[in-house]
C-alpha positions as CSV (number, residue, x, y, z in Angstrom):
1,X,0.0,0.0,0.0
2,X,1.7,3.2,-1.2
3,X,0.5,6.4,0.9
4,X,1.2,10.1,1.0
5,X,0.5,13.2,3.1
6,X,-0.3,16.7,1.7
7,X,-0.2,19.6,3.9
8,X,-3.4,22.1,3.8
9,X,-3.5,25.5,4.8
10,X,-3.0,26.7,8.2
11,X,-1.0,23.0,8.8
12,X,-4.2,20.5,8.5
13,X,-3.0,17.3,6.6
14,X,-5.0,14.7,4.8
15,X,-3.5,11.2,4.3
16,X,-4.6,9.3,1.2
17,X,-3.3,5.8,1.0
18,X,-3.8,3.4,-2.1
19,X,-5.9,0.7,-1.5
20,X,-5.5,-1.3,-4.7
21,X,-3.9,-0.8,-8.4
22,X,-5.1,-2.4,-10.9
23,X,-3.9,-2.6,-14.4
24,X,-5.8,-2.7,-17.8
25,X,-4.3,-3.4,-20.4
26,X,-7.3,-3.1,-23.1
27,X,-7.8,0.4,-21.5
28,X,-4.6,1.4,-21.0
29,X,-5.2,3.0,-17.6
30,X,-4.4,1.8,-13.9
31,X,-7.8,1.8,-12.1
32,X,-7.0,2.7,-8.4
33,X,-9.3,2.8,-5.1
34,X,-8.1,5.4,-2.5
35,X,-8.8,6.0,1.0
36,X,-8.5,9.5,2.1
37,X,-8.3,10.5,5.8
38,X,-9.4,14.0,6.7
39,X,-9.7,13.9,10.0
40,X,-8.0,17.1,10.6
41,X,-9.3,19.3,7.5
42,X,-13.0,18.1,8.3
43,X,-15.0,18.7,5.0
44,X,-14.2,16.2,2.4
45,X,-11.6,17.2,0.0
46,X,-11.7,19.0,-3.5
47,X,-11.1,16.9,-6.4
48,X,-7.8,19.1,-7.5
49,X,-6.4,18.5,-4.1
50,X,-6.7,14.9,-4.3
51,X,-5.9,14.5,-7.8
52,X,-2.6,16.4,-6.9
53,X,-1.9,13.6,-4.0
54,X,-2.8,11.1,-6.0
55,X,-0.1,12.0,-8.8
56,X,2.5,12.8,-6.0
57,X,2.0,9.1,-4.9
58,X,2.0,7.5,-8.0
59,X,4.4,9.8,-9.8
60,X,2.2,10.9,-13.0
61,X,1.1,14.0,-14.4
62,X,-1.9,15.2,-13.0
63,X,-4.0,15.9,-16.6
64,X,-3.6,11.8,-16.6
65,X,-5.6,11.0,-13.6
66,X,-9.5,11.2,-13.5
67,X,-11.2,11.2,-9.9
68,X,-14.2,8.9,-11.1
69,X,-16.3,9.1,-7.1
70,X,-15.6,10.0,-3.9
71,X,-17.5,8.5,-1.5
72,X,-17.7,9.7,2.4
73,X,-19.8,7.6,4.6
74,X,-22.1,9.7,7.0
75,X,-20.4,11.0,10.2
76,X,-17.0,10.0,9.5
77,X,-14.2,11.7,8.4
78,X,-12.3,9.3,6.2
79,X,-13.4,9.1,2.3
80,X,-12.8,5.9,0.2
81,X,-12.4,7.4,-4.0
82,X,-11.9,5.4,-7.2
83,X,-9.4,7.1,-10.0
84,X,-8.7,5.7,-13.5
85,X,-4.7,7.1,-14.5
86,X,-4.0,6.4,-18.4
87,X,-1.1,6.2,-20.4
88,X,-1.6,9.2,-22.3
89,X,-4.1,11.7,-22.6
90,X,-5.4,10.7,-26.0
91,X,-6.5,7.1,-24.4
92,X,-8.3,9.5,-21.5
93,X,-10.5,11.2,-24.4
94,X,-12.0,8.2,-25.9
95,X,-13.1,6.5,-22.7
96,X,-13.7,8.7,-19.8
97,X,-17.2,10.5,-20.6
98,X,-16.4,14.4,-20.9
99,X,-18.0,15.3,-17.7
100,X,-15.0,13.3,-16.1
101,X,-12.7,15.2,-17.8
102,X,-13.8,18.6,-17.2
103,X,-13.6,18.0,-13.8
């Protein structure tokens, strides 16, 4: 399990950890389940923060990774996310819908 820490603004952290990698090879993309733990920052996370954790971790440019879900169960404050990270970009375009990627 590969993890990582990002600092927030006025020294909160959130810890995101990688669940499971998995790669496809008729897709071109590693699929990956997160967990994110942010207990000290309270709300859940935006989507550029996490994608910028995400690519810190796995060592890829951000504009590869798409945040598919993030999912935080009622009263906690720990977050489990799926992310698809492609090869290229041009794979990205003709399988994520384009709400995905504008995000």
């Amino acid at each position: 399990m590969r993890d990582g820490n990002i600092n927030k603004s006025a020294g909160f952290t959130m810890d995101v950890n990688i669940i499971t990698e998995t790669y496809n090879p008729l897709l071109k993309r590693k699929e990956v389940v997160f967990q994110i733990d942010h207990r000290e920052v309270g709300s859940t996370p935006r989507r550029i923060e996490v994608k910028e954790a995400l690519a810190r971790i796995l060592n890829r440019d951000p504009k590869l990774i798409f945040i598919r879900k993030i999912e935080t169960k009622t009263g906690t404050r720990v977050s489990i996310g799926w992310a698809n990270v492609y090869e290229d970009f041009e794979h990205a375009k003709l399988v994520e819908p384009d709400h995905i990627i504008k995000r």
